[in-house]
C-alpha positions as CSV (number, residue, x, y, z in Angstrom):
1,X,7.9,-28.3,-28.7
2,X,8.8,-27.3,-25.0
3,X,10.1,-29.4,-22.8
4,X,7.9,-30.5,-19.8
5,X,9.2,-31.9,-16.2
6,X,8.7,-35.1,-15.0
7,X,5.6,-33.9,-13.5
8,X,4.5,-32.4,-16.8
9,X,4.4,-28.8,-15.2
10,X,7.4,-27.8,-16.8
11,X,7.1,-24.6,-19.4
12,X,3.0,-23.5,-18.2
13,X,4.4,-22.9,-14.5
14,X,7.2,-21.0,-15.3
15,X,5.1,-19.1,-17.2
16,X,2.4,-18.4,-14.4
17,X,5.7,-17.2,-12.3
18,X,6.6,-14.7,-15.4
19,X,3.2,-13.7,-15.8
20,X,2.9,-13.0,-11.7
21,X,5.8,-11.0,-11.8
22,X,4.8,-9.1,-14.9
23,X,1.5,-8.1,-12.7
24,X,3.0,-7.4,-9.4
25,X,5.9,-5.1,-11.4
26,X,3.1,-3.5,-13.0
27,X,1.3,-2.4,-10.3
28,X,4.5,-0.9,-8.6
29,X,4.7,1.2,-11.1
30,X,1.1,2.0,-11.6
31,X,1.3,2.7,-7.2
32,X,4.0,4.7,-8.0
33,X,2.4,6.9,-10.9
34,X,-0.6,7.2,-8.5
35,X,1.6,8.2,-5.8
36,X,2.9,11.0,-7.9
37,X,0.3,12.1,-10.3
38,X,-3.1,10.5,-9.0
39,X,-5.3,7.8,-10.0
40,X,-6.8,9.6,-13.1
41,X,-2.7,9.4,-14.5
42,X,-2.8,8.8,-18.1
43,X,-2.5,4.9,-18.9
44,X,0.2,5.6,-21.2
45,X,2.4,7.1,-17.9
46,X,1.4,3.8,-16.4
47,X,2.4,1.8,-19.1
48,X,6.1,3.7,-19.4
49,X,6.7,3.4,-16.2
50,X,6.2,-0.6,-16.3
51,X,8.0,-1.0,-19.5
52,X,4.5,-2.7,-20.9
53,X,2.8,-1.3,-23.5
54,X,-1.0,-0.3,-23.1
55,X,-2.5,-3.2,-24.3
56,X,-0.7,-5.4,-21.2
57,X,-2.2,-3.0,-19.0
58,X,-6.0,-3.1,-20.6
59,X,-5.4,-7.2,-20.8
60,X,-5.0,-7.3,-16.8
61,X,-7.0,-4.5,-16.2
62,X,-9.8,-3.8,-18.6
63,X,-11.1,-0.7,-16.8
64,X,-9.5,1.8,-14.5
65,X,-11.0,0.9,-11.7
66,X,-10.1,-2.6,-12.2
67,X,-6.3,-0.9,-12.1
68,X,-6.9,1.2,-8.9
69,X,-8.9,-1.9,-6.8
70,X,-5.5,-4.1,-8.1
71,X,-3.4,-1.5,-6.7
72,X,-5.5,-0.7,-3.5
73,X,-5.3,-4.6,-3.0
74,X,-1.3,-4.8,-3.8
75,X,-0.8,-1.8,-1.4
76,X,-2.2,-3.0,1.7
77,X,-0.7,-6.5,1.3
78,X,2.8,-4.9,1.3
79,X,2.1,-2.8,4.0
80,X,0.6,-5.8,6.3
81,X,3.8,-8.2,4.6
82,X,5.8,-5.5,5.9
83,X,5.5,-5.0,9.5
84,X,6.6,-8.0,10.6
85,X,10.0,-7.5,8.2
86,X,10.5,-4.0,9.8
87,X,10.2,-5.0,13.2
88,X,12.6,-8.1,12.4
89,X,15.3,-5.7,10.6
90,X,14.9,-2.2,11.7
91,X,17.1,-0.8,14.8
92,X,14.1,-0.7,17.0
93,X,10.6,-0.6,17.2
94,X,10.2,2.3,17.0
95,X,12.4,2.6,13.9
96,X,9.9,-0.3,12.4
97,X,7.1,1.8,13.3
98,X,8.2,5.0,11.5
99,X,9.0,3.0,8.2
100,X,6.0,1.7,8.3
101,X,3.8,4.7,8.4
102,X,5.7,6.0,5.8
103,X,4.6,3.3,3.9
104,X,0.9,3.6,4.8
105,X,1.2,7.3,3.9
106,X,2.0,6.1,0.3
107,X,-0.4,3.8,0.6
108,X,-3.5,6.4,2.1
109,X,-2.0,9.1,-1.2
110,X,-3.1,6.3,-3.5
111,X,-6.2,5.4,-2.3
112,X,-7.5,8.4,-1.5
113,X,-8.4,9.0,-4.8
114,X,-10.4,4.8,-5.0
115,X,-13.2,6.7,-3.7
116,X,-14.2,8.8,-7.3
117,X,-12.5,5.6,-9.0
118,X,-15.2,3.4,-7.9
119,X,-18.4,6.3,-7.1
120,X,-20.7,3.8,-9.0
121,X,-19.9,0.6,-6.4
122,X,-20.2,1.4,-2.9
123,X,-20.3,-1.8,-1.9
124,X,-17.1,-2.5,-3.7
125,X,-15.8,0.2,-1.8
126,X,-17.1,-0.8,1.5
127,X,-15.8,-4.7,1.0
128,X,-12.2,-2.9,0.1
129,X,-12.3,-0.9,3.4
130,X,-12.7,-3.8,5.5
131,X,-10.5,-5.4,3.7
132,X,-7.9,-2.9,4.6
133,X,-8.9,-3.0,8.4
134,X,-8.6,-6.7,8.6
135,X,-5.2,-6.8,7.3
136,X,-3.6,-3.3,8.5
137,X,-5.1,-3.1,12.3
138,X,-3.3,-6.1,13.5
139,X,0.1,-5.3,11.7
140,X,-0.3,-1.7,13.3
141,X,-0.7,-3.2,16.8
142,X,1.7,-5.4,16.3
143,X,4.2,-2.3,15.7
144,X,2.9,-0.4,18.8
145,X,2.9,-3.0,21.3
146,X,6.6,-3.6,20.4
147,X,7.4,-0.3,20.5
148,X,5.2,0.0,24.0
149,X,7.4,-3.1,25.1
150,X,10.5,-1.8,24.2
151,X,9.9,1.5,26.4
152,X,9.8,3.8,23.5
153,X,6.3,5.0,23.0
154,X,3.2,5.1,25.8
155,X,1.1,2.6,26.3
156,X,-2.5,3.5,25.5
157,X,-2.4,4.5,21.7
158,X,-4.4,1.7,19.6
159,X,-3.7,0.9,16.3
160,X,-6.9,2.2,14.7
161,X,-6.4,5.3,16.4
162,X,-3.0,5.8,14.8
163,X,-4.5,4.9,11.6
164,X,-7.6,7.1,11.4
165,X,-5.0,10.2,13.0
166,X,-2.0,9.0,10.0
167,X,-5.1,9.4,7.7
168,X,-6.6,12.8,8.9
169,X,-3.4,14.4,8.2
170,X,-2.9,13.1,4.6
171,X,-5.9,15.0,3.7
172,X,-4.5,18.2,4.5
173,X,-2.4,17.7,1.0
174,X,-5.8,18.0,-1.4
175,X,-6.4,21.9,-0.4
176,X,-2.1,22.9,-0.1
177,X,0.7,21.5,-2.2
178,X,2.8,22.7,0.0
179,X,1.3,20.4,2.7
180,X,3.8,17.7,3.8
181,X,2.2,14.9,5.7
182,X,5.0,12.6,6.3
183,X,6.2,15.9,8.4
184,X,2.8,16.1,10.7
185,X,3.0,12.4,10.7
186,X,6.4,12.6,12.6
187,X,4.8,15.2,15.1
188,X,2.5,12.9,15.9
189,X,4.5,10.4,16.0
190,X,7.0,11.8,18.0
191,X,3.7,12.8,20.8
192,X,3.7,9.1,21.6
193,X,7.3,8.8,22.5
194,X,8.1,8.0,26.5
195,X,8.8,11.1,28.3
């Protein structure tokens, strides 16, 4: 029989701490697949990529969408988580600001596909969007009026408005494989640099 603390919380809590990480290392990997080879990837790719077999996946997740609103979810909390980490470690703000998009472009490649993942729920959809506003307009702000109050970018750029602009150019990638949006992403980012 396992051994419990004092508190009697002993063997079930290290358990829930396994079983978080298990998730959270599973949807990495299911982020990255996405990232890569979209959200209609095989389950199997998924699943190799995690170390899991399928069944883990289909326990957690029973449907695809299930998978893609966990990842959506999992995406834009480490985007907002990491702002603030950027802007403490990163050279400048500016330098925070730049890692961060790049993280949001990851983020907008993976859910640009929730949309067909989740056609029969727009109101799932909807509630997921707003979601994603709440949490990455403030961390986006945050980022620019650093950067505006460090003298490296021009004041006047709002956070939505970098947002909606990131997300314009990562469309460009459906119709041309050659299309890189990190590097029109850097354009525009380097149009709000101080003259």
């Amino acid at each position: 029989m396992p051994s419990t603390s004092q508190s009697g919380e002993g063997p079930a809590r290290s358990k829930r701490a396994d079983a978080q990480r298990n998730q959270q290392t599973l949807l990495a990997a299911a982020a990255d697949v996405f990232v890569t080879s979209g959200v209609d990837a095989p389950i199997r790719e998924i699943a190799a990529r995690a170390g899991v077999g399928m069944g883990t996946i289909y326990r957690h997740f029973p449907t695809r969408s299930d998978l893609v609103v966990a990842v959506y979810r999992h995406q834009v909390e480490a985007c907002a988580e990491a702002g603030p980490s950027l802007l403490a470690d990163a050279g400048s703000p500016l330098a925070a600001l730049r890692q961060w998009t790049d993280l949001f472009v990851d983020f907008l490649v993976t859910k640009h596909g929730l949309a067909n993942a989740l056609q029969s729920d727009s109101s799932g959809f909807a509630a997921l969007h707003t979601y994603f506003l709440d949490r990455l307009v403030p961390v986006c702000a945050q980022l620019l009026d650093a950067a505006v109050g460090a003298g490296e970018i021009r004041p006047g750029t709002h956070a939505y408005e970098l947002m909606r602009g990131i997300g314009n150019l990562c469309i460009g990638r459906d119709s041309d494989p050659g299309y890189d949006p990190r590097r029109m992403v850097a354009l525009l980012l380097r149009g709000l640099r101080q003259p």
